[in-house]
C-alpha positions in Angstrom: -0.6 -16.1 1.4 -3.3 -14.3 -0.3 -5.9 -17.3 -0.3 -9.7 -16.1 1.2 -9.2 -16.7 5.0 -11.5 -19.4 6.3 -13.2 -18.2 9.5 -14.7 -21.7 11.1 -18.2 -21.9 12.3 -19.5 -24.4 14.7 -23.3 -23.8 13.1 -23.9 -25.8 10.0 -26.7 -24.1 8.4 -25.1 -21.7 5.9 -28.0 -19.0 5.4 -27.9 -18.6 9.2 -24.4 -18.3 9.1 -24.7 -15.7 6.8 -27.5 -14.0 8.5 -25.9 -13.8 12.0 -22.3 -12.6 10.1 -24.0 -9.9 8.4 -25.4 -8.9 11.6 -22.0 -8.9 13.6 -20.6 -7.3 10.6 -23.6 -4.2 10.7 -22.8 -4.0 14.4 -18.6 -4.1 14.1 -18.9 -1.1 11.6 -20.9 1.2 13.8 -19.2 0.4 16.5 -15.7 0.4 15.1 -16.6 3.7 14.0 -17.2 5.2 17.1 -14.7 3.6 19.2 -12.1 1.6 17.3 -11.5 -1.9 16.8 -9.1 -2.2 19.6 -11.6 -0.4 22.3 -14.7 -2.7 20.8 -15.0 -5.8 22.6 -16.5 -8.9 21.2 -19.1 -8.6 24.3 -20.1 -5.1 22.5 -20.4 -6.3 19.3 -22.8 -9.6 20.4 -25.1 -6.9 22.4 -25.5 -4.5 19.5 -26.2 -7.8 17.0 -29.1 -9.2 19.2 -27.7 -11.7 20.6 -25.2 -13.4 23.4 -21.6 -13.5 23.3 -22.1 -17.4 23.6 -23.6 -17.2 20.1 -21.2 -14.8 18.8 -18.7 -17.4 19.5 -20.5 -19.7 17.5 -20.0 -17.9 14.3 -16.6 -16.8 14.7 -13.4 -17.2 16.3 -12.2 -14.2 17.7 -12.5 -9.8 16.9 -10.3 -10.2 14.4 -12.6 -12.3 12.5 -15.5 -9.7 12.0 -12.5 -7.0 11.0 -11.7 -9.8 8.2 -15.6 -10.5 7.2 -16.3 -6.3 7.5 -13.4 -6.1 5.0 -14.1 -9.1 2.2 -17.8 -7.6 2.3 -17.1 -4.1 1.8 -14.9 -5.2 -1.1 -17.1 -8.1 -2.8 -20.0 -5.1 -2.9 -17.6 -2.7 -4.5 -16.3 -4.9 -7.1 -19.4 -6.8 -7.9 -21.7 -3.5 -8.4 -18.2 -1.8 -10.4 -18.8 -5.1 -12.2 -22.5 -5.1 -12.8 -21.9 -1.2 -15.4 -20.8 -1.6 -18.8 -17.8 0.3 -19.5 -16.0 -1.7 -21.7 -16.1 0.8 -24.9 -13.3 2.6 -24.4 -14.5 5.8 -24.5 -13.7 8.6 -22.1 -16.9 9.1 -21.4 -17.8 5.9 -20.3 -14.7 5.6 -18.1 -16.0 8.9 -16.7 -19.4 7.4 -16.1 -17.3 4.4 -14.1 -16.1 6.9 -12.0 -19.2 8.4 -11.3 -20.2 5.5 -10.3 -18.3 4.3 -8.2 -17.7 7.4 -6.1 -21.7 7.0 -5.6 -21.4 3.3 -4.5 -18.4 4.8 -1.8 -20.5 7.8 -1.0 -23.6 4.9 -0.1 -21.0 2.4 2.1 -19.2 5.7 3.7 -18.9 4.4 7.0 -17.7 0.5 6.0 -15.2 2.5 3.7 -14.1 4.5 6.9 -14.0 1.8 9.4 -12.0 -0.2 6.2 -9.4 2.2 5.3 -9.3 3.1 9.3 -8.8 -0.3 10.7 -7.6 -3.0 7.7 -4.1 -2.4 9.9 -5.7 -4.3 12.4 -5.9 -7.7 10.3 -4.2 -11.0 11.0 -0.8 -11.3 9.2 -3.1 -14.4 7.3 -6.0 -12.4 6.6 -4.2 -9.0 5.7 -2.4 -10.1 2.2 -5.9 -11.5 0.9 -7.6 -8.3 1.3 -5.0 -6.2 -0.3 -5.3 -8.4 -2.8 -9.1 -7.4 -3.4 -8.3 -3.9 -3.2 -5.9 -4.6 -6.1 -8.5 -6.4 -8.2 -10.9 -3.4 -8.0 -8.0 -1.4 -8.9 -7.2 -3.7 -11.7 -11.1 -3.1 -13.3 -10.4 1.1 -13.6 -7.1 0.0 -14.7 -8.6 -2.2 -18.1 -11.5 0.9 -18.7 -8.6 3.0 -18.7 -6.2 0.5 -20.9 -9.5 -0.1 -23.5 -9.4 4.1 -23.9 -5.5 4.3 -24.7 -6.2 1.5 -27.1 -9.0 3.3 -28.9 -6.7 6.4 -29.3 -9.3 8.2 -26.6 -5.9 8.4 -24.1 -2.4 9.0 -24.5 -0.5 7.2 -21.4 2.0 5.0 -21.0 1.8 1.7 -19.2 2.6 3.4 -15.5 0.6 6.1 -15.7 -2.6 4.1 -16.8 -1.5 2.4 -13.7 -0.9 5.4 -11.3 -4.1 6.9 -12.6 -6.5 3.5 -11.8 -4.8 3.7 -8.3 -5.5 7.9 -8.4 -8.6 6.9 -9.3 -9.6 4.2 -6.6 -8.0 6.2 -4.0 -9.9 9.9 -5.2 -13.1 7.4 -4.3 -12.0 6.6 -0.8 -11.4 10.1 -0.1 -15.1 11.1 0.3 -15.2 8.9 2.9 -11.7 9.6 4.8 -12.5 13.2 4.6 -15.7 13.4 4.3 -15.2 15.7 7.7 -14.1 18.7 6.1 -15.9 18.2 2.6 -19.4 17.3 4.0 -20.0 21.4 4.4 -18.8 22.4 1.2 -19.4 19.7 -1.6 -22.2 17.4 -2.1 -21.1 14.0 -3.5 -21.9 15.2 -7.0 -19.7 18.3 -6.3 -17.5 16.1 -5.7 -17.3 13.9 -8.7 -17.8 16.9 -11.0 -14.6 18.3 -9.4 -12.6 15.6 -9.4 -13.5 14.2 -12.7 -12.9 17.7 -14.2 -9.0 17.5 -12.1 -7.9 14.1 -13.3 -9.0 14.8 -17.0 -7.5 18.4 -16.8 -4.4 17.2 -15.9 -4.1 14.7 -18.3 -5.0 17.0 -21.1 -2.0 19.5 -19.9 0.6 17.2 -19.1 2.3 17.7 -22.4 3.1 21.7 -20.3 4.7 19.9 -17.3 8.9 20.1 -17.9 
């Protein structure tokens, strides 16, 4: 099943729902970050939100729940702001500009990315094939950029690697959070994009060498 996961509330009002699950969810990530899900209890999580674990309760069912509203938020954010630039025209610069982009909206949600990538393991067998789902969507948007620049002539690929390189792409992004550890002394996040967007075009300019 890969249908959004309902997680039941026994509050009706639905802006206080959302308030108090974006609070949980601000707490879960600091938290997760520093200890793990499985060493966070739902006690720690209610403490760090402002409120009891009687409330907490109120708003969701169990820990796995927050994981599962941590991991549809991070992803709505990072599709609906790769959404909001236009980079339909097929060029490569354009595509490059996506790129740029994102890699700054990963660089800004570094520690949901890390908590994300670290714990999504962690998710209910219900909640787990939804958000792999959304990772694939997001995917699927580098994947059309890159698809409108083969069809304007601006890319020479076939239909897996315009495939591989929107998952290359996705996962490059990811990677400044994931590793941030060793690249946070070296490379500042435009180091970063300027290096790897310079890598992934260089490589698809000398492919044509590779026996």
């Amino acid at each position: 099943m890969s249908q959004k996961k309902f997680v039941p509330a026994s509050v009706k009002d639905e802006r206080l729902i959302e308030k108090r699950r974006n609070q949980m969810i601000n707490a879960a990530v600091a938290l997760f970050k520093e200890k793990g899900f499985h060493r966070t209890t739902t006690r720690e999580i209610a403490k760090k939100s402002g409120f009891s674990i009687g409330t907490l309760y109120e708003y969701i069912r169990a820990k796995e729940d927050v994981l599962y509203l941590v991991c549809d938020r991070i992803y709505d954010e990072v599709r609906d702001r790769l959404l909001r630039i236009d980079a339909g025209q097929g060029t490569l610069e354009s595509l490059k500009l996506a790129i740029a982009h994102y890699f700054r909206i990963v660089d800004e949600l570094q520690d949901e990315v890390l908590v994300m990538y670290q714990e999504a393991k962690s998710l209910t067998k219900e909640a787990l094939p939804y958000v792999l789902k959304k990772e694939m969507e997001m995917v699927g948007i580098f994947e059309k950029m890159i698809k409108r620049c083969a069809e304007n002539g601006e890319l020479d690929l076939e239909e897996k690697e315009i495939e591989m390189l929107a998952h290359n792409i996705f996962v490059q992004g990811e990677m400044w959070a994931f590793r941030r550890w060793a690249f946070k002394k070296k490379f500042t996040i435009e180091d970063y994009i300027r290096l790897q967007t310079h890598l992934l075009f260089s490589g698809l300019e000398t492919r044509g060498m590779m026996a």
